[in-house]
N, C-alpha and C positions, 0 to 999 in steps of 0.2 A: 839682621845677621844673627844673632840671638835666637830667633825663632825658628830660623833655619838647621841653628847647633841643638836647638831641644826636640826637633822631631824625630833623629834616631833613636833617643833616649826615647820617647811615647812609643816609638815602635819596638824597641825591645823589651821594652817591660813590656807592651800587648804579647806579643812573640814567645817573650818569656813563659805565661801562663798557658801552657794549651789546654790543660784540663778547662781550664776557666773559659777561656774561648770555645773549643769543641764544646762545652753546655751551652755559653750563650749560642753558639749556631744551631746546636741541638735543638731548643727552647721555639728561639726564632723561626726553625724552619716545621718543627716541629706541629708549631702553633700556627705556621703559615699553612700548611700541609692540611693541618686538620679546619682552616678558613674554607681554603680552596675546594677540598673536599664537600664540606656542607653545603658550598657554593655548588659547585656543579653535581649536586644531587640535587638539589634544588632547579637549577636549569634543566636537567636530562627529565626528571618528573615534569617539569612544568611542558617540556618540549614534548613529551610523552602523551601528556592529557590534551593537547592541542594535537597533535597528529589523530590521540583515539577519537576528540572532539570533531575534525577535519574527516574523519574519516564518515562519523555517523553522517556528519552534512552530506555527504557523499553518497550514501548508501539510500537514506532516506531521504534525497530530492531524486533518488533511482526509481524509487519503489514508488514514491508519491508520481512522477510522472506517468509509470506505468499504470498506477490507476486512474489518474488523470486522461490519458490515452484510453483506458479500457472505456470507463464511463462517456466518451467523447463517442467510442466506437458501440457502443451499446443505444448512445440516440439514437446514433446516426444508422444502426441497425433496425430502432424502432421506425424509423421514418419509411419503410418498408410494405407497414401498416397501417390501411388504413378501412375506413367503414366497410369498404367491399373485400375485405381478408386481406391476405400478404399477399403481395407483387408479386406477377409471374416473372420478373425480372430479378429474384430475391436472390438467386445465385450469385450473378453475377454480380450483384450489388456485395455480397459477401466475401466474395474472392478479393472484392476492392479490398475492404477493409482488413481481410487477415494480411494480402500482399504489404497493404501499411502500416501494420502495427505489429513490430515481431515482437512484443510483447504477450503476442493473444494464442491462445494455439486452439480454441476457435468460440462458433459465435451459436448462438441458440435463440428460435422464437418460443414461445411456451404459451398457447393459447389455454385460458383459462388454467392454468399450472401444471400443465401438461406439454411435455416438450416434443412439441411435432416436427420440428424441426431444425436440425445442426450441420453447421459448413465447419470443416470439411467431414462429410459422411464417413469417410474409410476411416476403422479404427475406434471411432465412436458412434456404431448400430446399435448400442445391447442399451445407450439411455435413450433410444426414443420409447416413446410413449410411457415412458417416467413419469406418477406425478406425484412432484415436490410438495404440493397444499395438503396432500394423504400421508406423507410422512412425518410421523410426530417425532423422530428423532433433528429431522434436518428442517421443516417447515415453519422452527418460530421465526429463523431473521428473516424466509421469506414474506411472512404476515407482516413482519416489521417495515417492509420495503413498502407494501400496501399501504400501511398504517401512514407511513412517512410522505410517498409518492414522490422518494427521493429514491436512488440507486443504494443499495445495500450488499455488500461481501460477507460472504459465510464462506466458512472451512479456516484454515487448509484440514481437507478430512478426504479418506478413500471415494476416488470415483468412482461410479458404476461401470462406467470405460477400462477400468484399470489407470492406475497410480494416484497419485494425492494432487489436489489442486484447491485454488479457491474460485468460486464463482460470485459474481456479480450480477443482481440482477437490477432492473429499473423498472417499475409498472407501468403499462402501455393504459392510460385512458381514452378511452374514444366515446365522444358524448357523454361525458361526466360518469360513463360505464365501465369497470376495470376488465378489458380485454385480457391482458395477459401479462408477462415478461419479455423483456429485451435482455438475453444473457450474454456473458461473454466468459471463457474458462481460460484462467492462467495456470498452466503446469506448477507446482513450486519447486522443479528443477530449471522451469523457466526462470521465472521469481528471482530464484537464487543467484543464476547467471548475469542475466541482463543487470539485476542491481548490483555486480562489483563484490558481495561476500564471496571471500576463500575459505572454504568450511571443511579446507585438509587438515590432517593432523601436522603439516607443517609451517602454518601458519602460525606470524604471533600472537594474532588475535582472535579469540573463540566469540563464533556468535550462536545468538540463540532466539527465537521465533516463536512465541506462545503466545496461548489465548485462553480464557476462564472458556469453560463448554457453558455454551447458555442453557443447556439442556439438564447435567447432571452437574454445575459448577463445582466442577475441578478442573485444576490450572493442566493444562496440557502444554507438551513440546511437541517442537515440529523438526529441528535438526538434530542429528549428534552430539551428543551432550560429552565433555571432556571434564578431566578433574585438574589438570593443571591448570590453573588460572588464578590470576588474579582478584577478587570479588570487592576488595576497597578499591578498584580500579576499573571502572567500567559507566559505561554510558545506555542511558536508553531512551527510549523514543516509545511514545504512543502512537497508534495508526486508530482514530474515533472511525475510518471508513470499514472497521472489520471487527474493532475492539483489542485489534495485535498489540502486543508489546516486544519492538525489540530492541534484545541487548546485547553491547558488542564489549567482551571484558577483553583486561590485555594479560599477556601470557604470564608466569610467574617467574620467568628467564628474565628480568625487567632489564635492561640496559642501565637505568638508570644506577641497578646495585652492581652491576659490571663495572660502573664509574666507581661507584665507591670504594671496592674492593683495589681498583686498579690505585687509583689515589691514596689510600690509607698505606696501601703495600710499597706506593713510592717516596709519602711521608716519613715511613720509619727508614728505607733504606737513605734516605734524603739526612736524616736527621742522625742514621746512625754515622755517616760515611759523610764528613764535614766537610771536606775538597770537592765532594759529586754534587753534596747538599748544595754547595755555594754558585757553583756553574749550574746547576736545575733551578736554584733560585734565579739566578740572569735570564735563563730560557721561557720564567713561567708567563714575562710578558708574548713571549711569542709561540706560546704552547695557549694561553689564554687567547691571540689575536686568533689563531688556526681554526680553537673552540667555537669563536662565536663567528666565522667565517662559514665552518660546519653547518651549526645550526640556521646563518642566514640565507645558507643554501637547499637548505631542508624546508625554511620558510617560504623561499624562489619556490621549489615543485611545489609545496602545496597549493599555491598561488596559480602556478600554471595545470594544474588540475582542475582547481576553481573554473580558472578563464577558459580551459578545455569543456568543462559541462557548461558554461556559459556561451561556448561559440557553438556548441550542439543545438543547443535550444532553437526551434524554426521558427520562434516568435518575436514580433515586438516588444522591448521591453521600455517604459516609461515611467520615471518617478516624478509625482508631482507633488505639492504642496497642500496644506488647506486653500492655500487661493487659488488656485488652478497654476501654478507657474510651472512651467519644464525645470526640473531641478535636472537631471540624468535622463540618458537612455541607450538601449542596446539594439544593434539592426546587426540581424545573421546574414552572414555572404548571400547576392543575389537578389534582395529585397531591398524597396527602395522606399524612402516616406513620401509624405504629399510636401513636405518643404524642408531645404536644406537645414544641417544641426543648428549653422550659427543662425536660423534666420527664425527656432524655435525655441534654443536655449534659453533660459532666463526671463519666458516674456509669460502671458497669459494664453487661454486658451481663446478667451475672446482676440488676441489679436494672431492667432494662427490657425484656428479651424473656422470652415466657412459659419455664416450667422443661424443656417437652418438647424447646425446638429449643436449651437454654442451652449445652449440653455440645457439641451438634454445630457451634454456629455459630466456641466456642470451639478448637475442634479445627481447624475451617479455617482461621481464626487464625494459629493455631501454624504451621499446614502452611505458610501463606505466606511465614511467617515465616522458615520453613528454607531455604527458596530463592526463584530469583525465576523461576519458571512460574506460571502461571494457575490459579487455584485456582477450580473452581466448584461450586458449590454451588443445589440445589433447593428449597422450602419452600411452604407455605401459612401462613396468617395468618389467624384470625376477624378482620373488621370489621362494624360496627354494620351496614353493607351488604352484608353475606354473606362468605366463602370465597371469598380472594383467591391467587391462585399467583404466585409472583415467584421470578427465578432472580437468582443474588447471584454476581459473579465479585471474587474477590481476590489482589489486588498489592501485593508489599512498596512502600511509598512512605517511602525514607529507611531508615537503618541499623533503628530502633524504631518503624517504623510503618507499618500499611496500608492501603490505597485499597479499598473496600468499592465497586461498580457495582451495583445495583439496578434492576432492570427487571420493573415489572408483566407477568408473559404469561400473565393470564386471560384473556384471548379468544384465545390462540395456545392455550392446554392446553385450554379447551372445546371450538375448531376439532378440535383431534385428535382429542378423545372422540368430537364426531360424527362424525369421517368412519371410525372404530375401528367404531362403533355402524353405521351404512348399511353399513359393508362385512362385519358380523356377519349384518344381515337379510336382504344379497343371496346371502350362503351358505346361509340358513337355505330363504332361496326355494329353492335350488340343488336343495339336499337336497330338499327336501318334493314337487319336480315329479315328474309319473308319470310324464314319457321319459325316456331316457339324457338327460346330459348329459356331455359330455368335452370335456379339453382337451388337445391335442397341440402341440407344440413344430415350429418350419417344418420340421424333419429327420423329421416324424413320433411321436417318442418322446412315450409318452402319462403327461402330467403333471396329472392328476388328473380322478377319474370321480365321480359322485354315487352314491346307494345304489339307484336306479332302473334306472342303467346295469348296477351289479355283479349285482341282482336278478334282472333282464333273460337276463346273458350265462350267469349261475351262477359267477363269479368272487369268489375276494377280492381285496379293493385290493391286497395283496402281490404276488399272481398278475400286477397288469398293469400298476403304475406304474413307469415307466424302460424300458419294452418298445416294439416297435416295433408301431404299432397293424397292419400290412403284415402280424404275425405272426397276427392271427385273423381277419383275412380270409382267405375262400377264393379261390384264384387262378383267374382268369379271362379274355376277354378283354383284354391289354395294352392296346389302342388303346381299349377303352370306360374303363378304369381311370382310363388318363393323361389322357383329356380335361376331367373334372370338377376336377382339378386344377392343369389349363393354367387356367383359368377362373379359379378362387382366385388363381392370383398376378396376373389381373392386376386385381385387387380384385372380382370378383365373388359376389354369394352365389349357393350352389347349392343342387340337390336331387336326388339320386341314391339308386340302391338295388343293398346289396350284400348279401353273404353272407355271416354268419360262423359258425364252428361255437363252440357253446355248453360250457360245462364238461363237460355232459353228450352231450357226442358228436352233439346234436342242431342240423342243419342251422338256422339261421333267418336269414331275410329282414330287413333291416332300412332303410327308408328315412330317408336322414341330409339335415337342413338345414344344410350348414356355411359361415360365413364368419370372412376373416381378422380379426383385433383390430388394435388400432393398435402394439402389442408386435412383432407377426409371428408369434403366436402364433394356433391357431386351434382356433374353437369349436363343437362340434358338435353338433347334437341329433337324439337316434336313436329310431325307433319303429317297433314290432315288426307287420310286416304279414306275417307267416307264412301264419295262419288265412287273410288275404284273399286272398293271390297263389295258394293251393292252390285256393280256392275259384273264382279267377276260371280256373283251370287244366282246373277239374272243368267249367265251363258250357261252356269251348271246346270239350275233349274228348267232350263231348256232343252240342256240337252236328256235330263234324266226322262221328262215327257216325250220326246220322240224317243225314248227307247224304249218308252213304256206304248205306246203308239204302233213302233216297229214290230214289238211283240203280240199285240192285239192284232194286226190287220195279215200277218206274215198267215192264218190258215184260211182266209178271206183272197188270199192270193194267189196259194195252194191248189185248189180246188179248180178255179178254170183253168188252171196251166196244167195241170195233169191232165187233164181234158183234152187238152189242144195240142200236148204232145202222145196222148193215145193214141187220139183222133189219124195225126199227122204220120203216125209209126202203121197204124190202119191202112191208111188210103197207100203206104207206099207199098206193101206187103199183100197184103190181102185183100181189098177191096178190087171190085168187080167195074166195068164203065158203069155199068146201073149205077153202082151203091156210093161211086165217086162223090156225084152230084150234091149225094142227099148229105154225106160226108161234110161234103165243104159248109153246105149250111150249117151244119152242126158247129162245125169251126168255128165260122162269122162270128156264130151268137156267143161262141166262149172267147175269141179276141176282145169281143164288146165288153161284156160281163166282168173282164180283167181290165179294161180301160177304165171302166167306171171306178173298179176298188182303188186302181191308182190316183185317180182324178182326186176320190175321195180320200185318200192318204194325203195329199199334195195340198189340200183344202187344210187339213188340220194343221198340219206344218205350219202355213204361211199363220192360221190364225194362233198359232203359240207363240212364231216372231213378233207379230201386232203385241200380244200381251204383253211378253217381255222387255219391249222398248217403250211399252207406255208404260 
């Protein structure tokens, strides 16, 4: 009872002092105000460096895949080439690849560092016949691609095409011999795009894309460069596949001091205004719950961002262990493993891949294990649906564990087969034709002949591959030579007839169909018209004798027939019965005298035919 009659009294003395109370609520809320404050400066910064943080993962698993793709698209370009030049199926093989990768915006072969060739043609004409190895400005990274005989990115720098891009090249070896480049050009308004940077001026985040020039090293930019930003706020990333560095700072409008500002300004009206302070202090539990409700929803999309570029990915994704154990794994819509998750999760490789590839899968493994390069690896798989081919590339992921990438490419390793196969039948044609067939290189050097050709001339292939075809021809008019060749360059086909001497010391004719390739390389087909050119030699020579004949024996002709039409004009006009008689004899003997000259004419004739046909 007591206790009850003294709590008016504690309440009006409190009541009583409001100066005293309004301080202590002042102080209190005050001092809460300026907590909360540091607090959620502290979370809006920290939430800040984790979204700029989220964002770089973002940006750069964009731009890493897109080189990843370009380089995938650049073997797969080189596989085009091989000992016998580039595929005549190169187009088409290139239309594949740009339809699959809108990352590329196109692709280039570059024999000997000279680009002879880019899909698509329209738009980029003005760099063929570029060569990269001759420019000391732009040809160290490609010597370095050489040096490497790994795939190497140079630029972003002005194309010859018109705009900026970076190119990619990888060196084509064939027989331990550096044939050329496999290129691929990425716009860097592609670049830009495809990787997710907003590089308006109203965005919050400024980013920025440089590279030391390996030529004149100075640091150079590649976007728009801004001055509001933040620079103790910002992230960056190295790219070793180009030497890029980029950085993505955040705006200097921070949100974070929007919080600040927002808080401090309701700390003091909180603290000036006692009755508002006291109800804002009830709410801060539920102004604090809303807070981190906020941010665990900012957490949620980043999260579903994540899992959106993880469900893009076309590949297998596998995390194993040092021991080989399935720790995780990720399968994109439509693709299916060789054994159910639970019946792989948690176990080893030896007790879920067959026994032929256990050892080997185990081996690369270990290999990634030792260091941190790229480990890859090749394989097939029976499936209930046939003989599948998947290439598997492996990265250490963490001190004891590594990141397995899986990628189906049975329809990329049948593509090859067929075009290995068409390019096996069009030699077999090669061979099996009954003209020459050859090929010489634009300097002339003759780079491969069929067995019709070698037949033909009486050569072995040793005898004449790396020769100059100039060496079996026989020399003749210069100005008829050089003009079938003026023609070729300037893409025409021809058809001309020359002379070569045969192994066997014997002269033959050979009339050649030649036009250039799309290489610059050119192809010829040769067919032996010896027999016919002698032949049509003999009918000339024949005939210029019987007109030399015709003219010798034509006043031998002459002579009795003027005879025998005097004679005949005589006997109808003037001649007397006497002189009839004597007349006609006179005729007889010049009929005769004209039979003999013909006789005699007919005589030479036949023996000029005799000649000519022996």
């Amino acid at each position: 009872m007591d206790r009850f009659q003294q709590e008016p009294i504690f309440r009006n003395r409190f009541f009583n002092k409001p100066s005293q109370y309004g301080f202590l609520v002042f102080l209190v809320v005050l001092g809460s105000g300026v907590f909360l404050t540091l607090l959620s400066y502290q979370l809006l910064s920290k939430n800040e460096e984790e979204d700029l943080e989220n964002l770089m993962t973002v940006v750069t698993q964009n731009i890493r895949q897109s080189l990843d793709y370009s380089q995938s698209a650049a073997f797969t370009l080189a596989m085009g080439v091989s000992s016998d030049g580039i595929s005549p199926n190169i187009d088409e093989y290139a239309a594949q690849i740009i339809d699959n990768n809108t990352y590329l915006d196109a692709v280039q072969l570059v024999p000997d560092g000279v680009i002879q060739y880019v899909y698509p043609l329209a738009g980029n004409e003005p760099i063929i016949g570029y060569d990269i190895l001759s420019d000391t400005l732009r040809n160290r990274e490609a010597y370095e691609a050489i040096e490497k005989r790994q795939i190497v990115f140079s630029g972003p720098y002005e194309l010859k095409q018109g705009g900026t891009g970076i190119v990619g090249r990888i060196p084509i070896f064939i027989d331990a011999e550096f044939w050329g480049f496999s290129a691929v050009v990425i716009r860097l308004e592609t670049l830009v795009r495809l990787s997710g940077m907003d590089i308006s001026t109203e965005s919050p985040y400024y980013y920025q894309f440089s590279k030391v020039n390996p030529n004149t090293g100075e640091l150079e930019y590649f976007l728009p460069q801004r001055s509001e930003y933040e620079k103790n706020v910002s992230r960056t990333t190295f790219f070793p596949e180009g030497s890029w560095n980029l950085t993505i700072y955040k705006s200097k409008m921070s949100n974070a001091i929007f919080g600040v500002y927002f808080l401090g300004l309701m700390s003091l009206i909180l603290s000036v205004v006692s009755g508002i302070s006291v109800t804002n202090v009830l709410k801060k539990p539920y102004e604090l719950e809303k807070m981190v409700k906020s941010q665990a929803k900012e957490i949620s999309k980043t999260n579903q961002k994540n899992a959106a570029i993880l469900k893009a990915l076309p590949d297998l994704l596998f995390i194993l262990d040092k021991n080989g154990v399935f720790l995780d794994y990720h399968k994109p819509q439509g693709m299916s493993t060789l054994r159910k998750p639970e019946e792989f999760l948690g176990k080893k490789i030896e007790d879920v891949m067959p026994d032929t590839y256990m050892q080997e899968v185990q081996g690369k493994l270990e290999e990634a294990l030792k260091g941190s390069q790229l480990v890859e690896h090749e394989y097939s798989l029976d499936y209930p649906t046939g003989k599948r081919d998947f290439e598997a590339r492996y990265v250490k992921c963490g001190l004891e564990e590594v990141l397995v990438i899986v990628r189906d490419v049975t329809q990329e390793k049948q593509a090859s087969d067929q075009l290995k196969q068409s390019e096996l039948r069009y030699r077999e044609l090669v061979e099996q034709a009954s003209d020459g067939i050859f090929l010489i290189d634009d300097q002339g050097i003759i780079l491969d002949i069929n067995a019709s050709g070698l037949e033909m001339s009486g050569y072995d292939k040793s005898d004449v591959i790396g020769k100059s075809i100039d060496e079996f021809f026989i020399k003749e008019d210069d100005a008829m030579e050089q003009q079938p060749f003026q023609s070729l360059k300037q893409g025409e086909q021809i058809i001309s007839t020359r002379k070569i001497k045969a192994k066997s010391g014997e002269v033959l004719t050979l009339e050649i169909s030649a036009k250039v390739l799309k290489d610059n390389q050119i192809q010829g087909i040769a067919r032996n018209v010896t027999e016919r050119i002698r032949y049509i030699q003999a009918i000339e020579e024949q005939n210029t004798k019987l007109k030399e004949i015709a003219w010798m024996q034509s006043h031998a002709v002459r002579a009795p027939l003027a005879r025998i039409l005097g004679l005949a004009d005589y006997i109808k006009f003037h001649a007397s019965a006497e002189e009839r008689e004597e007349m006609l004899l006179h005729l007889i003997q010049s009929s005769k005298e004209l039979d003999n000259v013909i006789k005699e004419i007919v005589k030479k004739s036949s023996q000029i035919n005799e000649d000519s046909l022996s």
